[in-house]
Backbone as a printed PyTorch tensor [residue, N CA C, xyz], in Angstrom:
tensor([[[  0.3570,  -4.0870,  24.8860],
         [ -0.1730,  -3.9550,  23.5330],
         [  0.6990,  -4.7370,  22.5650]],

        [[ -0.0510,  -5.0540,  21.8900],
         [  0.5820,  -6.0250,  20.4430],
         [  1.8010,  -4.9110,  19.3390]],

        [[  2.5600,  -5.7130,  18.8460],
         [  3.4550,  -4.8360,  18.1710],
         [  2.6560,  -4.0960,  16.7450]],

        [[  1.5270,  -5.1640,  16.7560],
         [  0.5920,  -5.0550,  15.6020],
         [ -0.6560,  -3.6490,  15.4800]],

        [[ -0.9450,  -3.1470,  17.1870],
         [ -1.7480,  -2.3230,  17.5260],
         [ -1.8160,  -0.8220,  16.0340]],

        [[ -2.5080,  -0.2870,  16.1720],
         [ -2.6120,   0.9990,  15.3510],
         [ -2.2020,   2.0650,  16.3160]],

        [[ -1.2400,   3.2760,  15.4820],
         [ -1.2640,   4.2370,  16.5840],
         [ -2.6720,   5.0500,  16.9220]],

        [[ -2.4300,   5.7300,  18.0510],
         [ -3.2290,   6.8660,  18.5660],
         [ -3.8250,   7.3670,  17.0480]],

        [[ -5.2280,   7.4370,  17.0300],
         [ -6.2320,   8.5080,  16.2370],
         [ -6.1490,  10.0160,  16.3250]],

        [[ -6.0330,  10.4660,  17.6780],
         [ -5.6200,  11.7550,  17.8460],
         [ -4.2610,  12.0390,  17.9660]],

        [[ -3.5290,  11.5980,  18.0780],
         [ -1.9930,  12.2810,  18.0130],
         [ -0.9340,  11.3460,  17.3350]],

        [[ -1.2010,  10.3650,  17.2340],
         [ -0.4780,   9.3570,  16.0940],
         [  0.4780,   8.5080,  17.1240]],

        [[  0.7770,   8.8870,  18.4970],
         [  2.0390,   7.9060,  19.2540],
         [  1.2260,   6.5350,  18.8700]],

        [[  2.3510,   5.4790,  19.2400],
         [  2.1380,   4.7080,  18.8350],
         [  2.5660,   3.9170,  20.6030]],

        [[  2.3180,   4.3960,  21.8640],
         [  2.4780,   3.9490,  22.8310],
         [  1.5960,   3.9180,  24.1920]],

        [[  1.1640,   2.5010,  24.3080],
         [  0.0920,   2.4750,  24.7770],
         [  0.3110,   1.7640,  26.3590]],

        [[ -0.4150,   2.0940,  27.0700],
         [ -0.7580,   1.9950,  28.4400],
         [ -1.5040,   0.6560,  28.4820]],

        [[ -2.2930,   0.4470,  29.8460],
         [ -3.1280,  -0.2170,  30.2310],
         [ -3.5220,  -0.1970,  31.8010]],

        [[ -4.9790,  -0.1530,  31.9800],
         [ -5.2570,   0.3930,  33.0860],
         [ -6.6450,  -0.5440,  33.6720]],

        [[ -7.1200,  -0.7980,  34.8900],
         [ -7.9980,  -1.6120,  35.0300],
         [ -9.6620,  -0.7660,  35.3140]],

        [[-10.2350,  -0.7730,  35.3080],
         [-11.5410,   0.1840,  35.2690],
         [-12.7770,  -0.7080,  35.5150]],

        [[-13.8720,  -0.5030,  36.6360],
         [-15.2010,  -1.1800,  36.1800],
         [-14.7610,  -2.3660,  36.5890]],

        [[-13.8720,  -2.7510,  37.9460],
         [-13.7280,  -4.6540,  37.5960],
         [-12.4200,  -5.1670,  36.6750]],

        [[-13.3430,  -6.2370,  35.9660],
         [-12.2900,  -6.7880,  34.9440],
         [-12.2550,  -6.4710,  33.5250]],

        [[-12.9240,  -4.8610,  33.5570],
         [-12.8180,  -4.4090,  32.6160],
         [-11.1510,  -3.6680,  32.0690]],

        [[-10.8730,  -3.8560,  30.8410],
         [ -9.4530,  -3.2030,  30.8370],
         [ -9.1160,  -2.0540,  29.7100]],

        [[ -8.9120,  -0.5330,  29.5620],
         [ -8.8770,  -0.2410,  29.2880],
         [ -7.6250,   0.2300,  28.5430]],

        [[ -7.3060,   0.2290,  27.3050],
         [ -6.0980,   0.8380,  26.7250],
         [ -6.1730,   2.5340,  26.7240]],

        [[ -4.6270,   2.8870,  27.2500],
         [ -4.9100,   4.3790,  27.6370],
         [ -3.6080,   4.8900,  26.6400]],

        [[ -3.5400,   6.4390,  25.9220],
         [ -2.1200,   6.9580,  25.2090],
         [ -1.4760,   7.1540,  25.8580]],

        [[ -0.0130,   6.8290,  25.8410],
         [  0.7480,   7.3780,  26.7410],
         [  1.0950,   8.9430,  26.2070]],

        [[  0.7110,   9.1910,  25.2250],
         [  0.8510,  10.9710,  24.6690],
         [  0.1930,  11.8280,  25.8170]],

        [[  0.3920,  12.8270,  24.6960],
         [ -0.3620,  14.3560,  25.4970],
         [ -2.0200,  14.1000,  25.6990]],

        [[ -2.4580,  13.3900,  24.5260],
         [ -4.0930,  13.6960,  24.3770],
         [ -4.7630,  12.4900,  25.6010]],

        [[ -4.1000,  11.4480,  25.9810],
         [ -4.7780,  10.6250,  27.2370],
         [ -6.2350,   9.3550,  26.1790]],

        [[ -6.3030,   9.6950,  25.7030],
         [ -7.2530,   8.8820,  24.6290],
         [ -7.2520,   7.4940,  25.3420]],

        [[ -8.6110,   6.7630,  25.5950],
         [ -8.6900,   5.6280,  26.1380],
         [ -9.6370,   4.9550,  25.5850]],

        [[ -9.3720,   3.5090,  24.9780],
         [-10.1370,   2.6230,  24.1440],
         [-10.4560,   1.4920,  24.7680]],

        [[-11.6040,   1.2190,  24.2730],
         [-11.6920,  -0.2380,  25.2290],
         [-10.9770,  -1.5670,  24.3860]],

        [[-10.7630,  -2.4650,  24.5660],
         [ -9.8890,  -3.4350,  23.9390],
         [-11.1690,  -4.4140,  22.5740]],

        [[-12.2070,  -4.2800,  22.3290],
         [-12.7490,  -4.5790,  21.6810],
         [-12.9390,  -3.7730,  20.3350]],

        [[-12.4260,  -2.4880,  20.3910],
         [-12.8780,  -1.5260,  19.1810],
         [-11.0160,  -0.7810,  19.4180]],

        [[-10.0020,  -1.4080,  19.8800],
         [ -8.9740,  -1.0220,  19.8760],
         [ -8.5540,  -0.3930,  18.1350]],

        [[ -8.2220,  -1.9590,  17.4240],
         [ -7.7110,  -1.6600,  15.9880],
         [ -9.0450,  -1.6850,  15.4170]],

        [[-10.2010,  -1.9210,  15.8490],
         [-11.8340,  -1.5020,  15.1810],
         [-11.7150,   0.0560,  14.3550]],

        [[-11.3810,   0.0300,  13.3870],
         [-11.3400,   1.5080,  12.4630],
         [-11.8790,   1.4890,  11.0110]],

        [[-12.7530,   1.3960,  10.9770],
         [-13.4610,   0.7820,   9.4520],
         [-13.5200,   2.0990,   8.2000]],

        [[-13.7970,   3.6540,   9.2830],
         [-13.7380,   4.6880,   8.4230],
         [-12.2360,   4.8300,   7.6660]],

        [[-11.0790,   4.7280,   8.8470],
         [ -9.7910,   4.7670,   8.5970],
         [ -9.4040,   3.9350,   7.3160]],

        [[-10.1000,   2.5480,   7.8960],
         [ -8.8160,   1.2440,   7.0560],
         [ -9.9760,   1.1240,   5.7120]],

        [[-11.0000,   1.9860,   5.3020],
         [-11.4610,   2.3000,   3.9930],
         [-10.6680,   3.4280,   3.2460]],

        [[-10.8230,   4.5860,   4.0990],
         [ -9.8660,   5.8780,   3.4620],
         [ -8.3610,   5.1950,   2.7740]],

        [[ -7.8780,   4.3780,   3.8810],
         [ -6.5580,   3.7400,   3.4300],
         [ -6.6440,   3.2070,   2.1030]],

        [[ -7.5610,   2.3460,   2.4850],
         [ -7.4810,   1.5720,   0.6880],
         [ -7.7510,   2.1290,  -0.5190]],

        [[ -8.4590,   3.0730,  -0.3890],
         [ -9.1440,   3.9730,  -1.3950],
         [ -7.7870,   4.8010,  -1.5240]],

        [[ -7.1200,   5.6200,  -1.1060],
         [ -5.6520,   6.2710,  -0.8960],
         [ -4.7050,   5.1190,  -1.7690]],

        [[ -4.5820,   3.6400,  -1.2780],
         [ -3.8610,   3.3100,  -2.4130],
         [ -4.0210,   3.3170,  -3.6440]],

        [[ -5.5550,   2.6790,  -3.4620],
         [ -5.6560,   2.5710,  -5.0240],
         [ -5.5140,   4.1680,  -5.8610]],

        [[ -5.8560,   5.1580,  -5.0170],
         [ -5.5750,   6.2150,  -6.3040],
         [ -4.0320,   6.5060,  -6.1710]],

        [[ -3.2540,   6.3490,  -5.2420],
         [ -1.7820,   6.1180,  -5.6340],
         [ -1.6430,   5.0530,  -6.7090]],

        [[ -1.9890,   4.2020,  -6.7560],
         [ -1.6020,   3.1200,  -8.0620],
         [ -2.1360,   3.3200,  -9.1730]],

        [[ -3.3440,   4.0380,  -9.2240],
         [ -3.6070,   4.7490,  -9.9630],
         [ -3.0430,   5.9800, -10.7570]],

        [[ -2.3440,   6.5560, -10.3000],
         [ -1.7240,   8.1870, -10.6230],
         [ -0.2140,   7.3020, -10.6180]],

        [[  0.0400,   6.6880, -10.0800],
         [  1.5100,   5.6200, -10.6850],
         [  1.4090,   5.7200, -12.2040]],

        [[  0.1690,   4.3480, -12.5520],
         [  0.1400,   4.2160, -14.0860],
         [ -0.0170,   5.7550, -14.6870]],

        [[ -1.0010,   6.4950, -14.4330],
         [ -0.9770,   7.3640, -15.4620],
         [  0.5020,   8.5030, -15.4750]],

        [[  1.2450,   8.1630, -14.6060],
         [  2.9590,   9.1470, -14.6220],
         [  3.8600,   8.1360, -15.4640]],

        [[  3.3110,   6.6160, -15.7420],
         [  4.1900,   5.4780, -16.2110],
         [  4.5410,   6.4930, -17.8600]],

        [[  5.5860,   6.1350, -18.2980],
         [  5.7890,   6.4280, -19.9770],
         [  5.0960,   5.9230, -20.9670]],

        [[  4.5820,   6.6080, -21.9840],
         [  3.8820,   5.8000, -22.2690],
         [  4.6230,   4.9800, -23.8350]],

        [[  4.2070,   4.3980, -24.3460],
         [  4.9690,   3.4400, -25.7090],
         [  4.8640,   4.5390, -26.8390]],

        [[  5.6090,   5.1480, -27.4100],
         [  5.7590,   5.7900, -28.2290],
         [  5.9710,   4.8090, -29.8300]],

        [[  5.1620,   5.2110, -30.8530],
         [  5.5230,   4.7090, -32.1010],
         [  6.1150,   5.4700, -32.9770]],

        [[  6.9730,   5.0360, -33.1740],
         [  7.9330,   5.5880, -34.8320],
         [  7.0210,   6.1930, -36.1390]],

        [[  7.3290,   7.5060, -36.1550],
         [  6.8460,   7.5370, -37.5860],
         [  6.9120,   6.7610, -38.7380]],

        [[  8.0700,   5.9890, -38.7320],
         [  8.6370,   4.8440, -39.5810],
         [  7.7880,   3.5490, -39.6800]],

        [[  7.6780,   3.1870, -38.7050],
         [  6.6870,   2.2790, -38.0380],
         [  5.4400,   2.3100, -38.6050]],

        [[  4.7840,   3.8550, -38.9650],
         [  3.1840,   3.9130, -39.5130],
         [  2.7410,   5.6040, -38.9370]],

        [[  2.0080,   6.2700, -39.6740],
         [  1.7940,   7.5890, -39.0790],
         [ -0.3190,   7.0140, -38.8080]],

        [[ -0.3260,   7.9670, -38.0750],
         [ -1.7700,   7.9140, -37.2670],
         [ -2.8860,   7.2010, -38.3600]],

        [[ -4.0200,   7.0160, -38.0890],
         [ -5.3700,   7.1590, -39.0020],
         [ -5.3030,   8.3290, -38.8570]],

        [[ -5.3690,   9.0490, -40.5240],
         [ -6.3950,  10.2910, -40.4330],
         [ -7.4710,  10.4880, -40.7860]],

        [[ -8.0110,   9.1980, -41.0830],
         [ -9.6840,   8.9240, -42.2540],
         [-10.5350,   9.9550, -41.1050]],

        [[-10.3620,  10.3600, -40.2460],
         [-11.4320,  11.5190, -39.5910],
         [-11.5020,  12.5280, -39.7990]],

        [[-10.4570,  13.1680, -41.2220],
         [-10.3380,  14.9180, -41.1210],
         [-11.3660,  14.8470, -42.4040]]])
């Protein structure tokens, strides 16, 4: 396996086997507890995952800015509009 691979879906190792099956078919197997076996075409194939991911950053970068400080102005500087009361 590539250093690049994704870990295990069910148990997260990140250590993978390989096994021959069907011929010259080749199967990636976990070396964990759960045995999980992928075929090498839908290995890093995770489209539900690597969406959740991105969506996860962006509302981390999101909730970043809104914890950022925000610019405070001097009373000195100018006090609010109040033409609304």
């Amino acid at each position: 396996m590539s250093e690049q691979s994704k870990p295990c879906p069910f148990c997260g190792i990140n250590s993978w086997g390989y096994e021959m099956e069907y011929g010259e078919i080749t199967h990636y197997y976990c070396e964990g507890n759960c045995g999980c076996r992928v075929h090498p075409d839908f290995f890093n194939d995770r489209p539900i995952e690597d969406a959740l991911q991105a969506r996860i950053a962006e509302l981390e970068a999101e909730n970043a800015a809104l914890k950022a400080p925000k610019e405070w102005i001097s009373v000195e500087d100018g006090l609010p509009n109040t033409d609304f009361f």
